[in-house]
N, C-alpha and C positions, 0 to 999 in steps of 0.2 A: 759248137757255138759258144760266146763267151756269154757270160753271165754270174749279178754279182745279189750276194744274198749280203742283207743287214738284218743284224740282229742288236737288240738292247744288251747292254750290260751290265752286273751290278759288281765295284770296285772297292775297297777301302780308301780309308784316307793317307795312307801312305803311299797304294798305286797313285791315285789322282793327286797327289802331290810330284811324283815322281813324270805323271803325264804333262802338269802345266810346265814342268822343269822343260822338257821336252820341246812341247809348243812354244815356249821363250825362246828357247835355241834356236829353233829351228828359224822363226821370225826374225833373232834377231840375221842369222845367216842369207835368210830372204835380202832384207833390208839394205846388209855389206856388199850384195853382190846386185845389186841396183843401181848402188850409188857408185859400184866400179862401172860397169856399163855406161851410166849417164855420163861421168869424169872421164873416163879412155875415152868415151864419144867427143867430148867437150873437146879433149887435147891431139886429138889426132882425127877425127872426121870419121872414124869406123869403132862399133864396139868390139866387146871379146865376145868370143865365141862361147857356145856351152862348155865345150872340150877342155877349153881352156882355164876357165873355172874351175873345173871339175879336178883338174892336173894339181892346184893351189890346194885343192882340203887337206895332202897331207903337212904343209905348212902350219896351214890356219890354227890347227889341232896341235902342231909344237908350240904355237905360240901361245894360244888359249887353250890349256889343259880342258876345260866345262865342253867343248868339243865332243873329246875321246868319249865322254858315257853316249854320246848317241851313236847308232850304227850308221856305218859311212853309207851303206843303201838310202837311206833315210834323208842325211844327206846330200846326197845326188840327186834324190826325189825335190829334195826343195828348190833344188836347181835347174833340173827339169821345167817345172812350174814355171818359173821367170821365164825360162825362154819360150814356153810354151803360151806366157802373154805377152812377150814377145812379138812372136808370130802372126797371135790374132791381130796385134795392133798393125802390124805392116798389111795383114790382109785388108783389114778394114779401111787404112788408107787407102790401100791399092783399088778397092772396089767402091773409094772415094764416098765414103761415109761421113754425113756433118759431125758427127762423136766419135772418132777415133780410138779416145779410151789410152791412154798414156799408161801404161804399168804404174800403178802409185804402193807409196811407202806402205807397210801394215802395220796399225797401230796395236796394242795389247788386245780387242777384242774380235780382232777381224783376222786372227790366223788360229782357226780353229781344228785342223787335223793332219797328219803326218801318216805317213806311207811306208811300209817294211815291203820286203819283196822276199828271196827263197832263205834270207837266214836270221837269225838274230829272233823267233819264233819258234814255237812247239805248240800244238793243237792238242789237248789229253781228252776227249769226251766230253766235255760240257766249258772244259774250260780252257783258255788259254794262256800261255807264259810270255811274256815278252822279258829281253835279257836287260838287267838295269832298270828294269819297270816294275813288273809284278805278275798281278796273277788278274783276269779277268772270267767272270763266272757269265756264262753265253747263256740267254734265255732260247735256247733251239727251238723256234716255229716250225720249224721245218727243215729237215738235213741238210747237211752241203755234200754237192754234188759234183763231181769234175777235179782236174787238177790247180788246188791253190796258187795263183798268181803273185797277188798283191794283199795284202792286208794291210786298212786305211782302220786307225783309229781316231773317232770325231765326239770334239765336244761341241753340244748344240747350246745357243743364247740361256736355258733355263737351265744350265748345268747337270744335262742327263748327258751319257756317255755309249755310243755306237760303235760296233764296228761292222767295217762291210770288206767280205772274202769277196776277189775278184776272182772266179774259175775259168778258165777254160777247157773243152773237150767236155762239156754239157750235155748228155745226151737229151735227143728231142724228144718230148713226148707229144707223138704224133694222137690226136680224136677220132674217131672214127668218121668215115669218108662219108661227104653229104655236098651234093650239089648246087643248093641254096646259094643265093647269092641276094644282098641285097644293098640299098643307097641308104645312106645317114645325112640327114640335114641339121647341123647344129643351129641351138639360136638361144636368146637370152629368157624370153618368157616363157618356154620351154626347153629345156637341154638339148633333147632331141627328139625328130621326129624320121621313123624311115617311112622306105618305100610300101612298107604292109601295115602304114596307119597306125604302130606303135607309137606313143610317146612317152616321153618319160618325162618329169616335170622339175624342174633347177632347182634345188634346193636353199640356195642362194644362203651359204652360211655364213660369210662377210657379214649379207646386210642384217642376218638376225644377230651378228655378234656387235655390230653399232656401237648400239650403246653403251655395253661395257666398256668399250674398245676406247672411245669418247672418254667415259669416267678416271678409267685408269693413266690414260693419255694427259687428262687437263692435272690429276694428281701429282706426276713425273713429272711435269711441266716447274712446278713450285717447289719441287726438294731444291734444295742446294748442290749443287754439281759440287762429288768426290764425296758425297755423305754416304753413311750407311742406310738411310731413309732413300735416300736417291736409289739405291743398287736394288734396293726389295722392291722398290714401285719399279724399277726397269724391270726385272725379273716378272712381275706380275704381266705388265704389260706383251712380253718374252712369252709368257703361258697362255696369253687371250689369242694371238695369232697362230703360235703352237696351236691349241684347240684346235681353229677355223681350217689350217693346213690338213689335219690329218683328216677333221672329217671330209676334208674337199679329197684328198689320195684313197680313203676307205669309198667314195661312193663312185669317183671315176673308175675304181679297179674291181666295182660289180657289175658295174656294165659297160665294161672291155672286157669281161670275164662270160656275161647273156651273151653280147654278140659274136665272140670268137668261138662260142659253144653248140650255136645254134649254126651258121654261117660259114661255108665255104673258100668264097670271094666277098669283100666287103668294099665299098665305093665309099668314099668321104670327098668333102673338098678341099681343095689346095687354097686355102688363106693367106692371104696377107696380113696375117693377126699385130706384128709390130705394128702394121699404117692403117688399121681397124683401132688400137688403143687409143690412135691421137686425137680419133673424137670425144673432147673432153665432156658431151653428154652421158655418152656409153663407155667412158675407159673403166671404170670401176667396175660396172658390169661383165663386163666381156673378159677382166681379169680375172675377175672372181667363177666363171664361169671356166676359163681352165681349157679352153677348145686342143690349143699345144699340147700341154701332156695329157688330155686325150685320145689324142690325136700317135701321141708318144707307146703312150701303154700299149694302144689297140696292135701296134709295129710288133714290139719285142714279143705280145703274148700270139699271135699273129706267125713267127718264124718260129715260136720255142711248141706250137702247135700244127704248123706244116698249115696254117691257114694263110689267105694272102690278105693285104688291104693293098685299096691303088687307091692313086690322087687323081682326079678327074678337074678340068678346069670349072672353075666355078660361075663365072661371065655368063650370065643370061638364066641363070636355073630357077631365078624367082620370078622372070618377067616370061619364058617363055612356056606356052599350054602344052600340058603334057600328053594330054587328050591329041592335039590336030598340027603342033609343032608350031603353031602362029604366035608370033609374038603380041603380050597384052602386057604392057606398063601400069606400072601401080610402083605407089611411093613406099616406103617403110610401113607409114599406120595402118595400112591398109593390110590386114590381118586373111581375107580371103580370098582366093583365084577365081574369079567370072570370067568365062573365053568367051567373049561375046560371037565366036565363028561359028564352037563346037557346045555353047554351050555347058561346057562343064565349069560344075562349081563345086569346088573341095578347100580344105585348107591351104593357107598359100607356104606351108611347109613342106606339107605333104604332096603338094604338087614338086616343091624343089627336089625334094628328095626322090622322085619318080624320075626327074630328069638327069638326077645323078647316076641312076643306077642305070639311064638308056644307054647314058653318054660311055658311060664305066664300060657296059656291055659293048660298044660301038669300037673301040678300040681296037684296032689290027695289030695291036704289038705289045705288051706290056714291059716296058723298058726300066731301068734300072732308077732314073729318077720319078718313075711312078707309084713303083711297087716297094713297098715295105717288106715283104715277109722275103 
């Protein structure tokens, strides 16, 4: 299995000058080979190909010496990219999307990381070389594992610096085998509730960051655009949602970590989470809440543990009794399940998440757009 480890890094200032040198080029190459595409398109009705791009870099590089320091992997990578949103753009017409999403220009802060692949790199135990770069000191959380693919070096909005090994040939570490199986019903004024009356309760760290987030925001607002007052209040603001990010990835990946530990088979629902945000009562919430890469995590920790998740339809699991299988309507506010047939009254989470895990279990076939692991 493939699988990619990030770790922080700590650089000089002559690496990280040599990185942005790097990320310039490479944007500005992003940029050149856009605006050929859009022009070939303009004058002849078809653009160029990737191949065909690719044929041009030993030109580009005679003609623009600042080229030659980057390794040609590197740029191939960046060419890759374009046509790889390319692609998504014709998909997304094609499946007739109101935002299509047009590959647009990248200005200085929006191309933030570059791609080495099997040369132009050396790994020595803690640290790494890149040729023309420098030297980068790896904070090792935890080994790397498998055969190095790709190595992405990224700079993030608050000027911290990343890199992430792409492996392949992972080996699995399989948990010991346990039959359990259970449903997860996500929701906003609790995270989650399953089928065995766990819940766990949303910590909601957007809305306790608010206010900061407000302060910092209305201050940026009044610097003068291109000041150096501007770039520290941006940079602050860069560390207030920084913050909110990592604690929302540290408490989803504890418990993708409880339920893949405990659990077997796990049932979730299949969401329409994009057509879920558009209610602009709950979009903030339901962002903040992360259902998607939870939903994400559960997947990858799920196959790198030999456990399964599947997607179960989600249509009816808050409105039908889990008790007698009769359908009982109730609105949103309405916080508990009464089955006026059978008589049962439970939570109306905890009832969905009962129906998820019948529905899960009712299954005759576990197909490949169901099942994650």
């Amino acid at each position: 299995m493939r699988k990619t480890y990030l770790y922080q890094t700590k650089i000089n200032k002559t690496t990280e000058a040599n990185c942005n040198q790097w990320l310039e080029i490479c944007r500005t190459l992003y940029n050149l080979a856009l605006e050929q595409r859009i022009s070939i398109y303009k004058q002849h009705g078809k653009s160029i190909s990737l191949y065909q791009q690719m044929s041009q870099l030993p030109e580009l590089k005679q003609s623009f010496p600042e080229f030659k320091t980057v390794g040609s992997q590197c740029l191939q990578d960046v060419l890759q990219r374009l046509d790889k949103a390319f692609k998504g753009f014709y998909q997304r017409l094609k499946e007739r999307h109101s935002k299509a999403g047009f590959p647009r220009f990248k200005s200085k802060n929006r191309y933030d990381s570059f791609t080495l692949k099997q040369s132009g790199w050396r790994l020595e135990g803690r640290c790494l070389y890149i040729k023309n770069v420098g030297r980068f000191k790896l904070f090792l959380s935890r080994p790397i594992e498998g055969d190095i693919k790709t190595v992405t070096i990224r700079r993030t909005s608050t000027g911290k610096w990343f890199i992430a090994f792409s492996c392949d040939n992972v080996p699995v570490k399989k948990l010991s085998d346990t039959p359990a199986e259970i449903g997860i019903d996500v929701g906003i004024k609790s995270f989650c509730l399953d089928s065995e009356a766990n819940q766990i309760q949303n910590p909601k760290h957007l809305e306790k960051s608010l206010k900061l987030l407000r302060r910092r925001q209305r201050s940026l607002s009044r610097k003068k655009k291109g000041s150096r007052r501007r770039n520290k209040a941006r940079i602050l603001v860069a560390k207030a949602h920084e913050k909110v990010v990592n604690q929302r990835k540290d408490f989803l990946h504890k418990v993708a970590n409880l339920y893949i530990k405990a659990y077997n088979t796990i049932y979730v629902e299949d969401l329409n989470i994009k057509g879920m945000i558009r209610n602009r009562y709950l979009s903030r919430s339901i962002a903040d809440s992360s259902w998607g890469m939870f939903f994400n995590l559960l997947s990858y920790k799920a196959a790198e543990a030999g456990r399964t998740v599947v997607k179960v339809t989600p249509n009816g699991t808050s409105q039908i009794c889990s008790g007698c299988g009769e359908k009982v309507p109730k609105s949103l506010s309405v916080r508990v399940h009464q089955c006026p047939f059978c008589k049962l009254v439970l939570d109306r989470d905890h009832n969905a998440s009962l129906n998820i895990l019948r529905l899960g279990q009712s299954l005759p076939a576990l197909s490949t757009e169901r099942v994650f692991a």
